[in-house]
C-alpha positions in Angstrom: 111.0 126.7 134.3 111.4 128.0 131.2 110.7 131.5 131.6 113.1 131.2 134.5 116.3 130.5 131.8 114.9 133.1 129.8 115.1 135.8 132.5 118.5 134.2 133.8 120.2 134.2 129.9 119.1 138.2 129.3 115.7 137.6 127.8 117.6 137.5 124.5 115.8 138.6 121.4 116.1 135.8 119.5 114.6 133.8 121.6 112.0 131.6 120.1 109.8 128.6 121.5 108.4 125.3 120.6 111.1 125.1 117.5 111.4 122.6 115.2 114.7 121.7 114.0 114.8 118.7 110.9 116.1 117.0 108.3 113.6 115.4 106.4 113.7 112.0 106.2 117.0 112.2 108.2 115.3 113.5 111.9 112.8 115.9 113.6 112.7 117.1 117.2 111.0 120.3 118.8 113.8 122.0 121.2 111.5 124.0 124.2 113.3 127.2 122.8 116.0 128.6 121.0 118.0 131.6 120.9 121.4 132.8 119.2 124.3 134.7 120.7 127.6 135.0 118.6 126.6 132.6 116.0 126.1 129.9 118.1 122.5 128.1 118.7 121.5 127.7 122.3 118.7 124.7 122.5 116.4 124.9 125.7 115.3 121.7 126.7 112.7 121.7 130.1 112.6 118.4 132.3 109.6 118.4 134.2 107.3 115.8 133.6 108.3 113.4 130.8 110.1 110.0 131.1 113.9 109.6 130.9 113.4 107.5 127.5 111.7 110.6 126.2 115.1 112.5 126.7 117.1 109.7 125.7 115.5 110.1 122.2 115.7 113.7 122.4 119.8 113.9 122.6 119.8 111.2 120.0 118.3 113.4 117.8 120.3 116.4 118.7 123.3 114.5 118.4 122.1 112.9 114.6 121.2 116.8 114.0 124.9 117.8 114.8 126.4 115.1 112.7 124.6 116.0 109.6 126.2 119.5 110.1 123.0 121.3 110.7 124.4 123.9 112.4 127.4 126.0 111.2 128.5 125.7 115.5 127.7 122.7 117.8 125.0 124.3 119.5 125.0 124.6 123.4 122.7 122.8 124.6 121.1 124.1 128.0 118.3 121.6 130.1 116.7 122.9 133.2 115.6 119.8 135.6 113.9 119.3 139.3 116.4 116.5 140.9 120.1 116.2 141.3 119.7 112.4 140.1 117.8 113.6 137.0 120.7 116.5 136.3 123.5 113.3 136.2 121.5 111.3 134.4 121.2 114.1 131.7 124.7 114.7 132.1 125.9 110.9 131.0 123.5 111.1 127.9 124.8 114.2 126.7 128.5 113.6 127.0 130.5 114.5 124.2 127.9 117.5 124.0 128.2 121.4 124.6 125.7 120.6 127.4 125.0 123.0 130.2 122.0 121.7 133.2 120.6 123.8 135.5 118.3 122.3 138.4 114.9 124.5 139.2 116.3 125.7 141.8 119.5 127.1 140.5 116.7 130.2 140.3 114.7 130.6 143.9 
């Protein structure tokens, strides 16, 4: 799924995976990728597998990255998922977020 947003953002050059993003003693979380167009981080997350909580956790993370100013831009942050009920429930976590969420697929 993850090779899919690559191909579908441009394979971009600055795209990098398994990335970890912290502030020690603050937070830690590994995005799936990352790339950068016009200044601006764009964080890959892929929801196959793992458990709603585990995603919970994630955007709270994302979200305490953001408010410690990590980033010079709030990043956009771009999930791909399997379900329509997974892609809303992403969608109400991540409010307030640059958040985009693709479905698998968005790419057949």
């Amino acid at each position: 799924m993850r090779n899919s947003l690559f191909i579908e953002k441009g394979c971009p050059s600055s795209w990098q995976n398994e990335v970890k993003l912290s502030v020690p003693g603050e937070v830690s979380v590994t995005a799936d990728a990352i790339y950068t167009m016009a200044g601006t981080y764009h964080i890959i997350e892929v929801d196959h597998t793992q458990k709603m909580s585990v995603n919970r956790q994630k955007i709270a993370k994302y979200r305490k990255l953001v408010e410690l100013g990590v980033f010079d831009k709030v990043p956009k942050f771009i999930w791909i998922t399997t379900t329509t009920y997974r892609q809303k429930q992403l969608a109400k976590l991540s409010e307030g977020l640059n958040v985009r969420i693709y479905l698998a697929n968005d790419f057949k």
